[in-house]
NUTI-408031 format. One record per residue (C-alpha): x negated, y negated, z negated. Coordinates in pm, 1 decimal, always signed. Layout:
<pts>
+----------+----------+----------+
|     east |    north |       up |
+----------+----------+----------+
|        X |        Y |        Z |
...
+----------+----------+----------+
</pts>
This chain:
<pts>
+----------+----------+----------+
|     east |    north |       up |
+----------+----------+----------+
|     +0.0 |     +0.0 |     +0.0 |
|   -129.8 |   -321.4 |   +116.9 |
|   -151.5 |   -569.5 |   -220.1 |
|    -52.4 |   -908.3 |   -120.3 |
|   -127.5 |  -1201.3 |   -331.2 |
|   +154.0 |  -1472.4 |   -430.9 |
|   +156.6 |  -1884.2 |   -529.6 |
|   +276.6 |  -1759.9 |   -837.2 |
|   +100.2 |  -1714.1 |  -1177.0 |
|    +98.2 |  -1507.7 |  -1529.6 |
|    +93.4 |  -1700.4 |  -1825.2 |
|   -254.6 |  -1592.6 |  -1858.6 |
|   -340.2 |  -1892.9 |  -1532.2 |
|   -404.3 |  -1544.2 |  -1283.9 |
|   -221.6 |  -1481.7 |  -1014.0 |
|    +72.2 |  -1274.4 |   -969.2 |
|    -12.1 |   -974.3 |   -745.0 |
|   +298.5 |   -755.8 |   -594.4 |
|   +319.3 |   -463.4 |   -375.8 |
|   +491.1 |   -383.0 |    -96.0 |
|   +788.2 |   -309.1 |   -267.9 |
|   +766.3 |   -599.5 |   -506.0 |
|   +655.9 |   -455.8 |   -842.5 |
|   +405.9 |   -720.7 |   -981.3 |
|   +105.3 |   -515.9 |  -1033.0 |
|   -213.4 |   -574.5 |  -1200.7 |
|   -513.3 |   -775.3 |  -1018.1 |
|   -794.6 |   -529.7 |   -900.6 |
|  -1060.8 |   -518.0 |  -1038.0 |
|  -1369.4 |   -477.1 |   -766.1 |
|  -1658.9 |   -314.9 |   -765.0 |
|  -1588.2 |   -220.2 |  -1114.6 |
|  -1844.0 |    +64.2 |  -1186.8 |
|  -1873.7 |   +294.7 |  -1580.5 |
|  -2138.1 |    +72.2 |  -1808.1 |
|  -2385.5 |   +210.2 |  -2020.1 |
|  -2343.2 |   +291.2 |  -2385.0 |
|  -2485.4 |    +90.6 |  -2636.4 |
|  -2811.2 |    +93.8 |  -2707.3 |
|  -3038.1 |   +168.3 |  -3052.8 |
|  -3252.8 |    -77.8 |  -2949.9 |
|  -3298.5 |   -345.1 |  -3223.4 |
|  -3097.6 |   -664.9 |  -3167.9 |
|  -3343.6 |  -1019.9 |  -3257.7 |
|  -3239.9 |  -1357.8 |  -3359.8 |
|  -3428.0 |  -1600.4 |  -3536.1 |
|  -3243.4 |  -1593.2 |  -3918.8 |
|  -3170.1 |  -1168.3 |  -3860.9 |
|  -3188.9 |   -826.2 |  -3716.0 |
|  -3007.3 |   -582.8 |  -3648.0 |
|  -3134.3 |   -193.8 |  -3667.1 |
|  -2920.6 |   +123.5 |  -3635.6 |
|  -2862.2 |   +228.4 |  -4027.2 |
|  -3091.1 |   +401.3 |  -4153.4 |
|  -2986.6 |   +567.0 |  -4516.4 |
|  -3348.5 |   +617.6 |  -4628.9 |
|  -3484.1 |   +283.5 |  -4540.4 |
|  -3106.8 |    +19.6 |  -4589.4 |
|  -2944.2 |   +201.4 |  -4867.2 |
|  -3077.6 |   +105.9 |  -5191.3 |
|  -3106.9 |   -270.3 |  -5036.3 |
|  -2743.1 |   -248.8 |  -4896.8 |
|  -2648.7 |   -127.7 |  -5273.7 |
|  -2827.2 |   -358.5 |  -5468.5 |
|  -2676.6 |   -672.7 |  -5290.9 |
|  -2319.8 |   -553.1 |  -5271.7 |
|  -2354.4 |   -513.7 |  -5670.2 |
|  -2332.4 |   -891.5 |  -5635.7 |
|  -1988.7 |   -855.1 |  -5572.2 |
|  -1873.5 |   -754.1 |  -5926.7 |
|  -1518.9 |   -756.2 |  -5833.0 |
|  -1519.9 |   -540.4 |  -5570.7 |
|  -1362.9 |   -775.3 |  -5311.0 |
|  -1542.0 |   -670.0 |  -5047.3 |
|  -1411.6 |   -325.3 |  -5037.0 |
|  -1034.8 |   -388.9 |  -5114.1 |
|   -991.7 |   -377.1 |  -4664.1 |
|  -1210.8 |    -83.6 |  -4617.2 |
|  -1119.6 |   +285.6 |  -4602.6 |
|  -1399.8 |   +392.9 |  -4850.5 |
|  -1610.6 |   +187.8 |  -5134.7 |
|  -1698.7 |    +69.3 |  -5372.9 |
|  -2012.2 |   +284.1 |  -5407.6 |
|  -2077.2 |   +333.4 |  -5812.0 |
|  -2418.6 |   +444.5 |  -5736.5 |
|  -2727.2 |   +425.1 |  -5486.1 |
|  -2697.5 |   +823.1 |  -5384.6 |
|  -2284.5 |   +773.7 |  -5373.5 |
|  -2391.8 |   +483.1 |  -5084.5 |
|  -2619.1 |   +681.8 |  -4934.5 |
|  -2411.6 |   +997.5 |  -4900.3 |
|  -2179.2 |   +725.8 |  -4703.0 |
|  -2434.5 |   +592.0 |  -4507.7 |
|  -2560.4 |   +950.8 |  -4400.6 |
|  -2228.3 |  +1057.4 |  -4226.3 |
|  -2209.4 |   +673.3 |  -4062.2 |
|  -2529.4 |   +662.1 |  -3923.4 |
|  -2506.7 |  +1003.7 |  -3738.8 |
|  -2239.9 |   +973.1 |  -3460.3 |
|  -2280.5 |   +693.2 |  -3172.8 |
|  -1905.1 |   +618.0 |  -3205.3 |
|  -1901.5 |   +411.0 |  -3462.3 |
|  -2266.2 |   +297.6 |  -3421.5 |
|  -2354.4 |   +170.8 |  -3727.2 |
|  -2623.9 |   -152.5 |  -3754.9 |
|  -2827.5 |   -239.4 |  -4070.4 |
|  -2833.1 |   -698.7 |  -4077.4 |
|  -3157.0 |   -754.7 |  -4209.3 |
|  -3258.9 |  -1103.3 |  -4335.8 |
|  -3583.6 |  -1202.6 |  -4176.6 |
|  -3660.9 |  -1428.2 |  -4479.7 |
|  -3653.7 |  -1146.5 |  -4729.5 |
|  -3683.0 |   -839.3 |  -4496.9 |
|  -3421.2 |   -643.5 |  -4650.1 |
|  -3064.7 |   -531.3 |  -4560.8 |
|  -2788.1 |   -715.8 |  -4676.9 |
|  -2520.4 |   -594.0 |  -4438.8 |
|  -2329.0 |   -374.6 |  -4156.6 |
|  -2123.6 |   -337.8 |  -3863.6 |
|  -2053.8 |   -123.0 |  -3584.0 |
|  -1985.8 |   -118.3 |  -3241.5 |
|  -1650.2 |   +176.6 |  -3224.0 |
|  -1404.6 |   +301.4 |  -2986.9 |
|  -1650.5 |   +272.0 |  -2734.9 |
|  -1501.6 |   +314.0 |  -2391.9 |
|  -1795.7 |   +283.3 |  -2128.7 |
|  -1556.1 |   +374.3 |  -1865.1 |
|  -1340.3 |    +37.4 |  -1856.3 |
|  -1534.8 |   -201.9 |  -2024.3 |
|  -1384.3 |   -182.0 |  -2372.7 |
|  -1573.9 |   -175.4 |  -2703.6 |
|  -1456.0 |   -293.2 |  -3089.1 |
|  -1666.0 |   -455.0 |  -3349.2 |
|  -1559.7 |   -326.6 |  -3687.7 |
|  -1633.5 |   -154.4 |  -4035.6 |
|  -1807.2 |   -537.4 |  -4099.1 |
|  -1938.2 |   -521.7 |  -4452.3 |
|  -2178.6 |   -872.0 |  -4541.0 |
|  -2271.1 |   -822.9 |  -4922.9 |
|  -2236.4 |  -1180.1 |  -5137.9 |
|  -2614.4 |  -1220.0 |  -4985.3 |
|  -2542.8 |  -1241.2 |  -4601.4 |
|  -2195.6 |  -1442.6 |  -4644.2 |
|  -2122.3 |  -1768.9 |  -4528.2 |
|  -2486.1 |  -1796.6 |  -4399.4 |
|  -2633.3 |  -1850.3 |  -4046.8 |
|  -2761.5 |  -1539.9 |  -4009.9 |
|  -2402.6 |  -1397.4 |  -4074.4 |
|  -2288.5 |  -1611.6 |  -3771.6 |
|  -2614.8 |  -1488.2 |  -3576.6 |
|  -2525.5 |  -1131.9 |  -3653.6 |
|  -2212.0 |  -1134.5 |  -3455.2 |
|  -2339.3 |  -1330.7 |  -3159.9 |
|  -2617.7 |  -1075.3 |  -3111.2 |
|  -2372.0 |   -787.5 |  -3127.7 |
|  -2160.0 |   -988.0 |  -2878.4 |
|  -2450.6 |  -1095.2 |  -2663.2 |
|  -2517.3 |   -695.4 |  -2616.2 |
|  -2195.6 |   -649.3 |  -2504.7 |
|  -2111.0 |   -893.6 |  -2245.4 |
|  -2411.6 |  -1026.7 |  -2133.6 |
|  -2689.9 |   -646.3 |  -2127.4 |
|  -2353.0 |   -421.5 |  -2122.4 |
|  -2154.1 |   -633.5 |  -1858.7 |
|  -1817.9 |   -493.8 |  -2097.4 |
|  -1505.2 |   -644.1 |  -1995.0 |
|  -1323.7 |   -687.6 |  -2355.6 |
|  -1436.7 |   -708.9 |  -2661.5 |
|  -1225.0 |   -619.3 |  -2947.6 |
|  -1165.9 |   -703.3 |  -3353.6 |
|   -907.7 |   -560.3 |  -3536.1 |
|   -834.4 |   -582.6 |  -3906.8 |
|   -540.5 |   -544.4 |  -4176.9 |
|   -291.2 |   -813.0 |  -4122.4 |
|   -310.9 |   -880.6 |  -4502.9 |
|   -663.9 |   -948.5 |  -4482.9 |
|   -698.3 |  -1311.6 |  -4468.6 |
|  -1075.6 |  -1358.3 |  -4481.7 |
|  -1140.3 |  -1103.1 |  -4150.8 |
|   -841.2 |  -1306.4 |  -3984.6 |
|   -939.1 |  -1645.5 |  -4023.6 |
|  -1374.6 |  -1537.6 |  -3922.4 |
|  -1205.0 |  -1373.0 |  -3606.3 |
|  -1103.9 |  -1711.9 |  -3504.8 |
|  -1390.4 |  -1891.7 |  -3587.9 |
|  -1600.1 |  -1664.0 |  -3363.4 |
|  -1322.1 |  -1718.9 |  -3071.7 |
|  -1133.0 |  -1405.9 |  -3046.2 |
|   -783.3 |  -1447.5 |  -2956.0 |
|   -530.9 |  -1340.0 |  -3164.2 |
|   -291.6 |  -1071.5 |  -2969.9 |
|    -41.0 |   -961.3 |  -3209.6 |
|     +7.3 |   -720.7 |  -3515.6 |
|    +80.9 |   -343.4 |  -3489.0 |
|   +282.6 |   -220.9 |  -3781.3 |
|   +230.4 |    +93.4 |  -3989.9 |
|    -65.1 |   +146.6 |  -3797.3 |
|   -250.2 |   +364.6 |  -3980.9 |
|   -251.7 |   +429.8 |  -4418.4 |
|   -584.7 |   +408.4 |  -4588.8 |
|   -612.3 |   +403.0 |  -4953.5 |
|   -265.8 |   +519.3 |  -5002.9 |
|   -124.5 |   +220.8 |  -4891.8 |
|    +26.7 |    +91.5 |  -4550.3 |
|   -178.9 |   -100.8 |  -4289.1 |
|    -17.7 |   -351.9 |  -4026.7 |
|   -316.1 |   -397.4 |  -3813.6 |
|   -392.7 |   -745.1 |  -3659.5 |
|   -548.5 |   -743.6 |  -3282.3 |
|   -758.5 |   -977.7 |  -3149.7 |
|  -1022.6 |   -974.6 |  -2892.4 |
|  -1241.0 |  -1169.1 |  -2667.1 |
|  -1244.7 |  -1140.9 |  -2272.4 |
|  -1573.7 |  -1141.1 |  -2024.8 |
|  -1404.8 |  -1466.4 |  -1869.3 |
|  -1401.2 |  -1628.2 |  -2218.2 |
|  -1725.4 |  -1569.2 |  -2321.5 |
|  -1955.1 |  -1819.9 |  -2145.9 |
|  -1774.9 |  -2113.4 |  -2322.0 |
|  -1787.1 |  -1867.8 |  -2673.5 |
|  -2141.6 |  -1832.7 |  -2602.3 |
|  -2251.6 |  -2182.1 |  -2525.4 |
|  -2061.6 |  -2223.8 |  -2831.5 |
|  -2252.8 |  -2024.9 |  -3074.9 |
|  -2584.0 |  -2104.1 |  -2907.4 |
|  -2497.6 |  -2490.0 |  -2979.6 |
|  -2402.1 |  -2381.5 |  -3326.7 |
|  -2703.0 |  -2180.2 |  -3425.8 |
|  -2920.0 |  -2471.7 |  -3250.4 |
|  -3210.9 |  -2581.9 |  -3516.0 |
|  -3036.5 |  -2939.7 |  -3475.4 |
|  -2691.6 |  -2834.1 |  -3564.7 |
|  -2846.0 |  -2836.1 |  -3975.8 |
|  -2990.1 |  -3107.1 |  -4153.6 |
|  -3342.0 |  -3114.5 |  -4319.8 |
|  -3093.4 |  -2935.2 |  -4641.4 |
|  -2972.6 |  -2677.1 |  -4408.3 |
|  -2625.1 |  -2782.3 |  -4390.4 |
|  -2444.3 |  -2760.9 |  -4014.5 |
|  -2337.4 |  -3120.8 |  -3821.6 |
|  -2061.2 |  -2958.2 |  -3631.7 |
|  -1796.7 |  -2678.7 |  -3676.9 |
|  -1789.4 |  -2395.6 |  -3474.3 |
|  -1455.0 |  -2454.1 |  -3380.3 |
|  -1576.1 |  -2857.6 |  -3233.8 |
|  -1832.2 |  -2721.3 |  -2995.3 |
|  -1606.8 |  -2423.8 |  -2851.7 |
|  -1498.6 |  -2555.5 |  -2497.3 |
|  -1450.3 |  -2497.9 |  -2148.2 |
|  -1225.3 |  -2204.1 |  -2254.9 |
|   -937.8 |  -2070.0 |  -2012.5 |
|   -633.8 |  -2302.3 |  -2087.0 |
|   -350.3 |  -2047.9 |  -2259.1 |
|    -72.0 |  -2066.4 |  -2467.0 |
|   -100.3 |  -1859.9 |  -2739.6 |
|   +105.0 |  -1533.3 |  -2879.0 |
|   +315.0 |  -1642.1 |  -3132.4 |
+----------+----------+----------+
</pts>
């Protein structure tokens, strides 16, 4: 069937392609070929890096700066945790670091040299271009620092820009206000809430979608690149400009309510 283009357009700005017997269809997608998986290859920024977890070598350092979160806070969104002890964490740690889906990375300060958080690359599917970011853990330590920032635009630099992936996704308990309002921040765009998703802890989880397209991120990148720019912080190391303010030049689109 021959695909014949229209005048008129999604509310996504693309246009509306139909067939021959007038279904709109999607757009195709050319010379679309499988991508690689992700690599173990160390990712490099200037404040971190990231390295595949290791249980041996991340473990005690992972443990010793998530004790900094007496409450247990962190854990309260996460299927597993708090660890009570160092061999509890690294019983954990062995079972995540073996399988390439998730693909579990160590954040290592570069100041101190030690861990102080993870994340993982999941539902990795080479064959259309789709990969999740997830299982994000920063102990007190990493939080609300650039290298937390510089963290997530390494992992997202190894998706769109070595990987060529076509969508990029983060998806987190609706309740979880924190994971909701950082998924923003970075750019992802919020696509809706899936209810009774999935029960972890005994309890229900309404999971929130969001994600980040290949077409969006050149203006997400510039972004973060402007953002984690030496000049962006003052002599104290306090940031000029928001995230949010230097995020532009992205595809005009109403959002899902």
């Amino acid at each position: 069937m021959a695909i014949l283009p229209t005048t008129r357009y999604d509310w996504y700005k693309r246009a509306v392609i139909t067939n021959e017997l007038g279904q709109v269809i999607g757009a195709p997608v050319e010379g679309w070929t499988r991508r690689a998986d992700p690599p173990s290859d160390a990712m490099n920024g200037r404040h971190c890096r990231l390295e595949r977890l290791d249980p041996d070598r991340h473990c005690a350092q992972l443990h010793a700066h998530n004790r900094l979160d007496v409450e247990g806070r962190n854990w309260t969104y996460l299927p597993y945790g708090p660890f009570t002890s160092v061999e509890e964490h690294h019983a954990w740690a062995t079972a995540m670091a073996a399988p390439d889906d998730p693909q579990f990375w160590a954040v290592i300060d570069l100041s101190t040299g030690e861990a102080t958080g993870v994340a993982s690359f999941l539902r990795i599917d080479p064959g259309v271009g789709v990969i999740e970011v997830g299982h994000i853990n920063f102990s007190p330590t990493l939080q609300r620092t650039v290298a937390a920032t510089e963290a997530m635009h390494l992992m997202m630099r190894r998706v769109f820009d070595e990987l060529g992936y076509r969508r990029y996704e983060w998806k987190c308990d609706a309740l979880n206000a924190p994971s909701r309002a950082a998924a923003q921040r970075l750019g992802f765009t919020y696509e809706g809430v899936f209810r009774q998703a999935t029960i972890y802890k005994g309890r229900n989880r309404d999971t929130a979608w969001y994600s980040i397209l290949d077409v969006e991120w050149p203006a997400i990148d510039r972004a973060m690149r402007a953002w984690l720019d030496p000049s962006n912080f003052d002599a104290g190391g306090r940031r000029h400009l928001p995230l949010a303010e230097l995020r532009t030049g992205a595809p005009d689109r109403p959002r899902p309510i």
